[in-house]
C-alpha positions as CSV (number, residue, x, y, z in Angstrom):
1,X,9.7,-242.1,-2.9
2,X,12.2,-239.0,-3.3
3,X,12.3,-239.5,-6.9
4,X,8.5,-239.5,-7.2
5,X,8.3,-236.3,-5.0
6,X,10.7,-234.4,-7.3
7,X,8.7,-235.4,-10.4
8,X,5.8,-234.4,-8.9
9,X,7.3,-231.3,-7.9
10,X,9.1,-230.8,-11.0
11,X,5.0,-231.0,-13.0
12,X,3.8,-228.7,-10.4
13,X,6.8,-226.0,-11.5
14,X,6.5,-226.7,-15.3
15,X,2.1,-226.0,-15.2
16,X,3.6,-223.0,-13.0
17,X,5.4,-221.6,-15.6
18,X,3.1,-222.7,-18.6
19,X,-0.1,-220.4,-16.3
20,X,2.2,-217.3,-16.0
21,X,3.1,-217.8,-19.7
22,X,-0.4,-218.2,-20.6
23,X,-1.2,-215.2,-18.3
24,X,1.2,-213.2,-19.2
25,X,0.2,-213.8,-23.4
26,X,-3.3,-213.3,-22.8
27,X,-2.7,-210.2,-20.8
28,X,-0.6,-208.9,-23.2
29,X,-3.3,-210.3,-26.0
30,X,-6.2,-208.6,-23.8
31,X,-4.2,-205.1,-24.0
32,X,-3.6,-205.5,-27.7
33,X,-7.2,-206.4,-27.7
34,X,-8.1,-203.1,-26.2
35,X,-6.1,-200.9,-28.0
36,X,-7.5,-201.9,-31.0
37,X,-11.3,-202.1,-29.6
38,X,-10.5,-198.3,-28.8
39,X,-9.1,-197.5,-32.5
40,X,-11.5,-199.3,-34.7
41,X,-14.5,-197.1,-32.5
42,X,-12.9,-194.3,-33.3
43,X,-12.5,-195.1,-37.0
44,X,-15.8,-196.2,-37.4
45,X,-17.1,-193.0,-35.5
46,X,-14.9,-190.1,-37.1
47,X,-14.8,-189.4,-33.5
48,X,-12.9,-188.8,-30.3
49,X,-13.7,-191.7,-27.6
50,X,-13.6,-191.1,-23.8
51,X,-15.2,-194.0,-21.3
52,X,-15.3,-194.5,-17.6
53,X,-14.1,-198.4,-18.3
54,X,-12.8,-200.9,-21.1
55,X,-12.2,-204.5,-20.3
56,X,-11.4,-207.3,-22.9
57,X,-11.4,-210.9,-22.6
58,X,-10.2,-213.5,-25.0
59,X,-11.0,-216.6,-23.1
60,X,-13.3,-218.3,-22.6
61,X,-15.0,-216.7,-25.5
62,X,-14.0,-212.6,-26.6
63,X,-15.7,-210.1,-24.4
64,X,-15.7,-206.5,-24.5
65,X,-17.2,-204.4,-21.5
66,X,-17.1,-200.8,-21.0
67,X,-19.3,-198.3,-19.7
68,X,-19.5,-194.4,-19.8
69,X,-18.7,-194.1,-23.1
70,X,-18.4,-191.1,-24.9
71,X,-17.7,-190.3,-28.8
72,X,-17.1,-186.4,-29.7
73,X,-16.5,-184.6,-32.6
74,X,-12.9,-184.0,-33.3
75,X,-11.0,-180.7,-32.0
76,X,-14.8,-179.8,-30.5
77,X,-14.4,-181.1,-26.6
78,X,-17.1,-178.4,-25.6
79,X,-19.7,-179.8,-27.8
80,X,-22.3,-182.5,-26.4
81,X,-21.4,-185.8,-27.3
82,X,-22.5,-187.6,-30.5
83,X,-23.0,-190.5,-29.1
84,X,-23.0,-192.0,-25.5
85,X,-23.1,-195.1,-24.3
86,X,-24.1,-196.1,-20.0
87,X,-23.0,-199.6,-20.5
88,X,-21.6,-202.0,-23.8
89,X,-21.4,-205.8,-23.9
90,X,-20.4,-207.0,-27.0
91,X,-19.7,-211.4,-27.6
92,X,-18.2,-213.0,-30.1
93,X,-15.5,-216.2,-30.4
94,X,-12.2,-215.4,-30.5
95,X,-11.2,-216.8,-33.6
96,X,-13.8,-214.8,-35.2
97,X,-12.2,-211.4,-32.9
98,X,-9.1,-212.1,-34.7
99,X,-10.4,-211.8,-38.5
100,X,-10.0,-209.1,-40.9
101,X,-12.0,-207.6,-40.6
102,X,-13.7,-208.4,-36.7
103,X,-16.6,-210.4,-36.7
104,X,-18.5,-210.0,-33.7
105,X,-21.9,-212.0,-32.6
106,X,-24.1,-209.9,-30.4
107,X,-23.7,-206.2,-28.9
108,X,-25.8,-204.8,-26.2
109,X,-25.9,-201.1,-25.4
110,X,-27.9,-200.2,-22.1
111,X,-28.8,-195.9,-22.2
112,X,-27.5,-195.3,-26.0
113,X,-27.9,-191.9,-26.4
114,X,-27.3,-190.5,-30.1
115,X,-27.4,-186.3,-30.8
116,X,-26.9,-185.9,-34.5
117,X,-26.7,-181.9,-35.9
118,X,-27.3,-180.9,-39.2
119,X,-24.4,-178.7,-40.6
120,X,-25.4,-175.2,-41.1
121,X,-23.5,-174.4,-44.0
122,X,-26.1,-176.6,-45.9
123,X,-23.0,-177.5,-48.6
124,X,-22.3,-181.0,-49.0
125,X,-19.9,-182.6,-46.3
126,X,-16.3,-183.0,-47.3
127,X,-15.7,-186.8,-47.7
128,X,-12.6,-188.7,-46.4
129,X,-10.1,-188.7,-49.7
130,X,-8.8,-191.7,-51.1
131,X,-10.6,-195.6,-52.1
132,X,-13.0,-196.4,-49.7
133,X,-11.9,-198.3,-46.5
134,X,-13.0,-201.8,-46.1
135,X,-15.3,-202.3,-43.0
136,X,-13.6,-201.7,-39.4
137,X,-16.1,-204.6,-38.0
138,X,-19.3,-206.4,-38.6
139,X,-21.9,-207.3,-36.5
140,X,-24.7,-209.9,-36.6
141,X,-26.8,-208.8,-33.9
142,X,-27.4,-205.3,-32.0
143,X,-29.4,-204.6,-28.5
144,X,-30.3,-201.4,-27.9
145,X,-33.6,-201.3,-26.0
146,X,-34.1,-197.3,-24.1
147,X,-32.5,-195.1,-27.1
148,X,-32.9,-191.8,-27.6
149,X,-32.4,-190.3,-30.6
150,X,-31.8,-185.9,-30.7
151,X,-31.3,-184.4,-33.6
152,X,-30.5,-181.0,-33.7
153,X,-31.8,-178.3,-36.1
154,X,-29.7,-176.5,-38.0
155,X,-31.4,-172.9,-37.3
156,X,-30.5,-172.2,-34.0
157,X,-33.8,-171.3,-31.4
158,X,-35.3,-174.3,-32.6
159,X,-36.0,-176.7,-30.2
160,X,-34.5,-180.5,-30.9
161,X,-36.1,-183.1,-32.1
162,X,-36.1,-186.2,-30.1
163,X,-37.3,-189.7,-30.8
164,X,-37.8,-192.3,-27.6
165,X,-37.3,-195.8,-29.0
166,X,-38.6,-198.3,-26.1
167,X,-37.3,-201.9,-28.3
168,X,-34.8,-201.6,-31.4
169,X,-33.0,-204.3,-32.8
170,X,-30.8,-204.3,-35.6
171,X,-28.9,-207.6,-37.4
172,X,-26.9,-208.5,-39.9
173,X,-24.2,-206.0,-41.7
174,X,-21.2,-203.9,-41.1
175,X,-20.2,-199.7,-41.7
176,X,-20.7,-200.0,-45.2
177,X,-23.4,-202.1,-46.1
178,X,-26.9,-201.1,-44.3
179,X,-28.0,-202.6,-41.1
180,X,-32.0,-204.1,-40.6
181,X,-33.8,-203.0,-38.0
182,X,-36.8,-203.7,-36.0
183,X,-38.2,-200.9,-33.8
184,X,-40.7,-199.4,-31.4
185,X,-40.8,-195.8,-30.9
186,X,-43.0,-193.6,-28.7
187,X,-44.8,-191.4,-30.1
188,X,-45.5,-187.9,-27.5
189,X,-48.5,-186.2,-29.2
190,X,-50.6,-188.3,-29.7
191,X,-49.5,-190.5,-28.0
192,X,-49.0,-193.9,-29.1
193,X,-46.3,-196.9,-30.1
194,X,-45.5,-196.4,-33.8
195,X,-44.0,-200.0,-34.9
196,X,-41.3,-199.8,-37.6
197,X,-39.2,-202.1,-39.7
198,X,-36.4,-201.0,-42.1
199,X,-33.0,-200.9,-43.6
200,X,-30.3,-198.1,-41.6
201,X,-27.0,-196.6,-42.8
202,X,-24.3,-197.1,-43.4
203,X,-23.1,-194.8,-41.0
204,X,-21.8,-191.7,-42.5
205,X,-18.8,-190.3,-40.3
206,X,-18.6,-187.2,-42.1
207,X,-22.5,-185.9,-41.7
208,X,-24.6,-187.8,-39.6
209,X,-26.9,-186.5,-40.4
210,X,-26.9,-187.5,-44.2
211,X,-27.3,-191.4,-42.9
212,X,-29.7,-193.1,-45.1
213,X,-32.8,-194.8,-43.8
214,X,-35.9,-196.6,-45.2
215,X,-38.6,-199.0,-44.3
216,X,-42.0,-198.9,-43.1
217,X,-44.4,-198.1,-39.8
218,X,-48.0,-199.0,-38.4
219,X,-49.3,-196.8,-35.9
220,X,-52.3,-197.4,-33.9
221,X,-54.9,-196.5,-31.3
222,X,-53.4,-193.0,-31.5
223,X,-55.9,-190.6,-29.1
224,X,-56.4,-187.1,-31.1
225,X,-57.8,-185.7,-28.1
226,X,-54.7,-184.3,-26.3
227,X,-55.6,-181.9,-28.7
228,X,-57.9,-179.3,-27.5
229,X,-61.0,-179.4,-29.6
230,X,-60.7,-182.6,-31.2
231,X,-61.3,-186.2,-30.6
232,X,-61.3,-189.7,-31.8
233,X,-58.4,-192.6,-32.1
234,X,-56.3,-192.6,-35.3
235,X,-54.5,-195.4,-37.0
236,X,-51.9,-195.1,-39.8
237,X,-49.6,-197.2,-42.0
238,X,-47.2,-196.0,-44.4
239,X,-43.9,-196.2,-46.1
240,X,-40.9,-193.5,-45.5
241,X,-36.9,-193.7,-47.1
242,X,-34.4,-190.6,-47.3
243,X,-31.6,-189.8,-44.5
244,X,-31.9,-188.7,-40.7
245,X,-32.1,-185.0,-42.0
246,X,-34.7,-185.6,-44.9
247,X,-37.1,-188.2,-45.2
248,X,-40.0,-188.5,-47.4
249,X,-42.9,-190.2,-46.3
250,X,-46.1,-191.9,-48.2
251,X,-48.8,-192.9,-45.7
252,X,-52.2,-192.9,-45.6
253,X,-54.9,-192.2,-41.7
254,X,-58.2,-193.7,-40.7
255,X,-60.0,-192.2,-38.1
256,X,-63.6,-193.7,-38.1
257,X,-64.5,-191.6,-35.2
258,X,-63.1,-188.0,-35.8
259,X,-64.7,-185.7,-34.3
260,X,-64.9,-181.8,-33.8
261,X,-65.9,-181.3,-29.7
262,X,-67.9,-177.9,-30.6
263,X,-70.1,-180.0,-32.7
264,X,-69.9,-183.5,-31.1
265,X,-70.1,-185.4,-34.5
266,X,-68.3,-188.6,-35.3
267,X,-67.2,-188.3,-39.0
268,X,-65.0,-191.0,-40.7
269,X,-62.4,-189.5,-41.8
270,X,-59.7,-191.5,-44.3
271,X,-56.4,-189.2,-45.7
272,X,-53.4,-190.3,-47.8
273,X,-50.5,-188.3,-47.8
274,X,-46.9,-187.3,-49.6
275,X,-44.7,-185.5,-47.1
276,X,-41.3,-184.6,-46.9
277,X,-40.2,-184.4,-43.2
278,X,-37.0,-182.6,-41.9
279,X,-35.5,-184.9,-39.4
280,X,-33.6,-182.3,-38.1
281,X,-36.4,-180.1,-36.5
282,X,-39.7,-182.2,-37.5
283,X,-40.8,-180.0,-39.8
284,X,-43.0,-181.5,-42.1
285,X,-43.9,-180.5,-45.8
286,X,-47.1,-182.1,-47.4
287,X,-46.9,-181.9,-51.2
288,X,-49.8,-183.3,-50.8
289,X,-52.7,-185.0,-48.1
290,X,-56.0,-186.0,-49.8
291,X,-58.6,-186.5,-47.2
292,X,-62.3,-188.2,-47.7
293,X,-65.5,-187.8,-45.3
294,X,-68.9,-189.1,-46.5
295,X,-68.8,-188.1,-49.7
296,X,-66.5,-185.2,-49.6
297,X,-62.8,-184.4,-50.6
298,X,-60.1,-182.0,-49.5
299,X,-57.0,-181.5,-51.1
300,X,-54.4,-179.4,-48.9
301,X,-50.8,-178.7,-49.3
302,X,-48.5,-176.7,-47.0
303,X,-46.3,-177.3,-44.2
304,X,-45.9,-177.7,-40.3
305,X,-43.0,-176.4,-39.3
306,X,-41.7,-174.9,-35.8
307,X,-40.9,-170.9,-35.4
308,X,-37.6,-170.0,-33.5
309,X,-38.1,-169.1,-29.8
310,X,-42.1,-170.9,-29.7
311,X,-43.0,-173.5,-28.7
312,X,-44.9,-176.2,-31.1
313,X,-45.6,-176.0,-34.6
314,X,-47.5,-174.0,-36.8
315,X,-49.8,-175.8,-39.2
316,X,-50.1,-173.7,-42.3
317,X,-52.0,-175.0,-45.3
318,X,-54.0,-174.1,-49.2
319,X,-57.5,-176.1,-49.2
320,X,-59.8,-177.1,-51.6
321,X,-62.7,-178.8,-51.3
322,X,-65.6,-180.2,-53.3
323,X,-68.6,-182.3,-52.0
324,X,-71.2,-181.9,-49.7
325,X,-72.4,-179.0,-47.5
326,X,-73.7,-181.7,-45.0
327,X,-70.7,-183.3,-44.8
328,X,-68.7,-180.2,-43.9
329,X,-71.9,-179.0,-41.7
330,X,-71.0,-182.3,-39.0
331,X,-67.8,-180.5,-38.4
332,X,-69.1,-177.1,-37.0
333,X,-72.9,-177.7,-36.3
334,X,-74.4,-179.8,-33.2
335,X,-77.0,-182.5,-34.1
336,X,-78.3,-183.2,-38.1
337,X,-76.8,-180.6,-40.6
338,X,-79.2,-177.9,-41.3
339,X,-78.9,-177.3,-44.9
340,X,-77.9,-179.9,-47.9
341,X,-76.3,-179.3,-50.9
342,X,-73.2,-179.5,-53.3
343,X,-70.5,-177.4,-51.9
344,X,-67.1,-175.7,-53.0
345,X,-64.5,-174.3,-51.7
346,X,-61.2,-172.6,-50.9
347,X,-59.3,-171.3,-48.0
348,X,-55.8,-170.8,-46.6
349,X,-55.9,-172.4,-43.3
350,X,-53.8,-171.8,-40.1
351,X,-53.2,-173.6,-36.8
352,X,-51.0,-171.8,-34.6
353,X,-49.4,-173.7,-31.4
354,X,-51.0,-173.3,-27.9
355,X,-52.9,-175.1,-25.6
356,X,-56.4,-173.8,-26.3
357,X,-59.5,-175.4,-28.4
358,X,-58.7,-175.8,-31.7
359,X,-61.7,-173.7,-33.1
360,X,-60.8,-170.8,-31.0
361,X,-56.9,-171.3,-32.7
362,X,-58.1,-171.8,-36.1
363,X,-57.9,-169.1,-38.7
364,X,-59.5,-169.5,-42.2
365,X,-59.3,-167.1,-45.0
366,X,-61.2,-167.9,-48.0
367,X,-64.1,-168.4,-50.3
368,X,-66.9,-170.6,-51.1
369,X,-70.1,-171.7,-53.4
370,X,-73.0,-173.9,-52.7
371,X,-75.4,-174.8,-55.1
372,X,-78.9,-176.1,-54.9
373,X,-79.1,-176.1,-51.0
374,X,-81.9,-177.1,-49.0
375,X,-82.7,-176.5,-46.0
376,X,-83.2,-179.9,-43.4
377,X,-85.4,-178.2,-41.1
378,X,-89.3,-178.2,-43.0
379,X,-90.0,-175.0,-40.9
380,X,-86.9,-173.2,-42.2
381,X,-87.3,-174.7,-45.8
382,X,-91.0,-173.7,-46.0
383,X,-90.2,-169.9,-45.0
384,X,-87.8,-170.0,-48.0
385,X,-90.1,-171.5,-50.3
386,X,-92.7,-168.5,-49.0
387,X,-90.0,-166.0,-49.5
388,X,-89.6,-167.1,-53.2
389,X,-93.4,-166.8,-53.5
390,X,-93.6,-163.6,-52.0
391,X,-90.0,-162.2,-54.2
392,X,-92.0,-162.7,-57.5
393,X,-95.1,-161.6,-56.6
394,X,-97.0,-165.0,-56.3
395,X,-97.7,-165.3,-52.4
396,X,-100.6,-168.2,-53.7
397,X,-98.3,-170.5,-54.9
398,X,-98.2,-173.7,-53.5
399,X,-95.7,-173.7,-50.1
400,X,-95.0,-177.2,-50.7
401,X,-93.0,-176.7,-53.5
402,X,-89.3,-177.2,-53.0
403,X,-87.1,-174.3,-54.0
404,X,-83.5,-174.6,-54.3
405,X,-80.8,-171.9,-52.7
406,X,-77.7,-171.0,-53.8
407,X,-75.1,-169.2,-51.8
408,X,-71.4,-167.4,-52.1
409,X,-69.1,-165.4,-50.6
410,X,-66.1,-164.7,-48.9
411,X,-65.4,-165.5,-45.0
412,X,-62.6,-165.0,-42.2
413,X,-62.0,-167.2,-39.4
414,X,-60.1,-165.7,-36.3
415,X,-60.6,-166.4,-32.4
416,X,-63.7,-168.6,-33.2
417,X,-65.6,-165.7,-35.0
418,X,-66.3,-166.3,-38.5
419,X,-67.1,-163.3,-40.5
420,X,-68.6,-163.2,-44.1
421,X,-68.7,-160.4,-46.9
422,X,-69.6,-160.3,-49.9
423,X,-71.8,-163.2,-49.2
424,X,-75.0,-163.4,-51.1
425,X,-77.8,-166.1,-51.1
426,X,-80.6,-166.3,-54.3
427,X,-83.7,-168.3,-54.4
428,X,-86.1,-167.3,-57.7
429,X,-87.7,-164.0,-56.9
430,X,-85.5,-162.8,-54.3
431,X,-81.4,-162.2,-53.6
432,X,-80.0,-161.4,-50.8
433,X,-76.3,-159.7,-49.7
434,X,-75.3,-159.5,-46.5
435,X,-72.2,-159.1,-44.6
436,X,-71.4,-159.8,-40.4
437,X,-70.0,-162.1,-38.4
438,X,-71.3,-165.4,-36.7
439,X,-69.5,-166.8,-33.1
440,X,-68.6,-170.5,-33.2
441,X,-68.5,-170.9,-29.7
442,X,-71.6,-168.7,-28.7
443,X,-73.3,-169.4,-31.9
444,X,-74.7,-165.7,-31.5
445,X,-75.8,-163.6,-34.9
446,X,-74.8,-160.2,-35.6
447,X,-75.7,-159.9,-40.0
448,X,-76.7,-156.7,-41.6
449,X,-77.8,-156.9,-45.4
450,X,-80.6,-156.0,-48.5
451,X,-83.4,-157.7,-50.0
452,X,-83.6,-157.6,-54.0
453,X,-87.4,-159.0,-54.5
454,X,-88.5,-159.1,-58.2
455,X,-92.1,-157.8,-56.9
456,X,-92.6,-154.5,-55.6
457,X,-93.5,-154.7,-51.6
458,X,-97.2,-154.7,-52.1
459,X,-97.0,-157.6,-54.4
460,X,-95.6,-160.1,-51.8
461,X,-98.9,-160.0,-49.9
462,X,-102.8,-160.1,-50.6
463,X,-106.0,-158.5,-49.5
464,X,-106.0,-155.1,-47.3
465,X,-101.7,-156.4,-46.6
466,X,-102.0,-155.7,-49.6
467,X,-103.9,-152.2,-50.6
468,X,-101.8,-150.8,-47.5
469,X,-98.5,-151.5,-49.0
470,X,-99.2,-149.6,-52.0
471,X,-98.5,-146.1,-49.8
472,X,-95.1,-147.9,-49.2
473,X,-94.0,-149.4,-52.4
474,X,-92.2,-145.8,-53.5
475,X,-89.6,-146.2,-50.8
476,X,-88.8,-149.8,-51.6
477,X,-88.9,-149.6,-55.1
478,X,-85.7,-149.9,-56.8
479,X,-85.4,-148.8,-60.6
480,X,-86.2,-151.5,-63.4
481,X,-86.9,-154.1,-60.6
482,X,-89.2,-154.4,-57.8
483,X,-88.6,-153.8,-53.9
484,X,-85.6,-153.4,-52.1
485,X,-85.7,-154.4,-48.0
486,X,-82.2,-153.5,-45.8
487,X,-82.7,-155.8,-42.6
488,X,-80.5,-156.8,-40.1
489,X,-80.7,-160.3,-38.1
490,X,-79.7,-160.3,-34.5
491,X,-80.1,-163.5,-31.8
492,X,-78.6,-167.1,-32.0
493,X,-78.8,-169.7,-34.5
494,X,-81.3,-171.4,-32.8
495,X,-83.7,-168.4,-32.3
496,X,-82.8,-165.9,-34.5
497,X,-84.2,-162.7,-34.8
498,X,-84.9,-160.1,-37.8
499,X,-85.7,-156.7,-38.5
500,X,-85.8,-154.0,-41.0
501,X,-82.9,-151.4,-41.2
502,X,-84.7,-148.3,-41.7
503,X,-82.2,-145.9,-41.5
504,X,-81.1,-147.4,-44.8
């Protein structure tokens, strides 16, 4: 019985002192562990790491835990952080911990936080000398659900850039070999979940912001109307590849419901697009977007970019167009288009920032030509068909005869009043130049302009009209034509008024 108590006792002492062993190794293992957790982040950052906590366990399976972490730029402490980190899990076996280099199965980060800044020397960053250093770690699978990305613009006033992305996963690489990724972002204005798929990194230590990126996005359901002025839901699909501070972008919009408030017409508007985005400040650079409505083109090129101290963008763009007056008419006109007829034209076009309606932002500077215009209202077209009668002197002719307009000029949009000069209209037997201004939001008329008629005055008319226009033709005639009427148009576009400018 004694013998059997002191071999018992004897096992009992022996699995004693194997535990502490074991204990003591893996606590010994766990700080080795640590230490080198700590030093391959720090190689793999370029940075400086601080945390809250850092725990790691070897059995049953290698764990790392940490939270508060915090990676800074060397020998800047007073700078934000470029990265930080609430909470990291990362798994893996521990056979596969101990390769060369670390293998590790699945990381999670909970409240990543990642504040990249574009160097403002604008030279190219100042690589680490020497061959290039095999991978500190690779990783199959990353969790990062909640990130925010800032990046900061080099020009200082400028307000950063930020990105909210609600789901991201990434799989399959290490530092110098490009991770895949599957995102969602948030998109703020307008708002709407931009889906996006792609190839990220590697991670460059030395400029951040240089990290290459690619892949492509869907965006739907997007609701143009948290712009003032505008409406209608907007989808989007497109390609984009570059780095974090300049990405080009090839995409193409459909918005089968666009519509202008002031005029309350859907239009189906389609657009493709080349743009060059700095992912430093959003910026944006469109070189160039090709947009198509009924059977109408625009071509524009310019840029949206920020100014230092405002907030929002500026949207600054060269048109030119070619297709349809109607078409362009369902933009700025309530109800059916007035006048029909092959259009032309250019303008430099402006969108400042602000929270106002977009026509009363909107400033155009430009020109245009329509030929062969008609009038959609019969009342309207038949007074021009009598006015071309009357111009050459043939007030009999047929009123049912269709006679084409054509019309030019030059016009300036500012504070929703658009103002014309040099603008001239012809219809056989009669032009017309006029200059003034015409209120998109009021729609009121204020025109003053002259009458070349091929006829003399008395000419236009028949019968005693006729015989007592005679006495007047002397003060209307102009030399080697016929009469010349100054008038001056007054009212709203729906009920216009007119009258002669005699002091002329």
């Amino acid at each position: 019985m004694g013998r059997r108590w002191v071999w018992i006792t004897g096992s009992a002492a022996l699995l004693l002192v194997v535990a502490l062993i074991v204990l003591s190794a893996t606590d010994t293992f766990g700080r080795m562990a640590r230490d080198r957790v700590v030093r391959l982040l720090k190689q793999h950052y370029g940075a400086d790491l601080q945390f809250k906590s850092l725990t790691v366990r070897l059995f049953p399976e290698a764990r790392i835990e940490a939270t508060g972490l915090a990676f800074r730029q060397p020998g800047r402490p007073d700078t934000p952080p470029l990265i930080t980190i609430q909470r990291l899990s990362a798994v893996t076996n521990l056979l596969e911990a101990l390769r060369t280099p670390p293998h590790i199965r699945e990381v999670r980060f909970d409240g990543l936080r990642i504040q990249v800044s574009r160097r403002r020397n604008g030279g190219v960053p100042q690589k680490t000398a020497g061959r290039q250093q095999p991978p500190d770690f690779i990783i199959d699978s990353v969790v990062a659900d909640g990130t925010r990305l800032t990046v900061v613009p080099s020009n200082e006033g400028k307000p950063p850039l930020e990105f909210d992305i609600r789901r991201l996963r990434l799989s399959g690489a290490g530092p110098s070999d490009p991770m895949s990724f599957r995102a969602t972002l948030r998109n703020a204005k307008p708002p709407g979940d931009i889906q996006t798929t792609g190839k990220f990194g590697p991670w460059d230590r030395d400029d951040p912001g240089g990290t290459p990126v690619n892949g492509q996005y869907t965006f739907r359901d997007a609701d143009l109307s948290v712009f003032r002025g505008i409406a209608g839901k907007l989808a989007s699909d497109g390609n984009y590849r570059g780095a974090l501070d300049r990405i080009e972008v090839d995409g193409q919009t459909d918005v089968p419901d666009f519509t202008v408030t002031l005029s309350g017409n859907p239009v189906h508007l389609k657009t493709r697009f080349h743009a060059i985005v700095d992912g430093t400040d959003g910026d944006t650079y469109l070189q160039p977007v090709d947009a198509q409505f009924g059977k109408s083109r625009v071509r524009a090129q310019g840029s949206v970019e920020g100014t230092k101290g405002v907030k929002g963008k500026t949207v600054s763009l060269d048109v030119n167009a070619e297709g349809r007056l109607e078409d362009m008419l369902r933009f700025g006109e309530k109800g059916p288009p007035s006048m029909r007829g092959a259009i032309r034209f250019h303008t430099q076009l402006i969108v400042p920032p602000g929270d106002v309606d977009v026509m009363q932002k909107l400033r155009l500077n430009g020109a245009f030509h329509i030929d062969d215009a008609r009038f959609s209202k019969l009342n309207i077209q038949q007074k021009v068909n009598d006015l071309s009668h009357r111009g050459k002197g043939r007030p009999k002719e047929p009123k049912t005869d269709l006679v084409a307009s054509d019309f030019q000029g030059r016009f300036l949009l500012d504070q929703g009043q658009m103002r014309f000069r040099e603008l001239s209209f012809h219809v056989p037997g009669v032009a017309v130049t006029l200059h003034g201004q015409y209120g998109l939001m009021d729609e009121r008329l204020n025109f003053h302009g002259a009458a070349d008629l091929a006829a003399d005055l008395s000419e236009t008319t028949t019968g005693i009209k006729s015989i007592l226009l005679k006495a007047v033709d002397p003060f209307f005639h102009k030399k080697n034509a016929g009469a010349v009427i100054h008038f001056h148009v007054a009212g709203t576009r729906a009920h216009p008024s007119f009258g002669l400018d005699l002091h002329k």
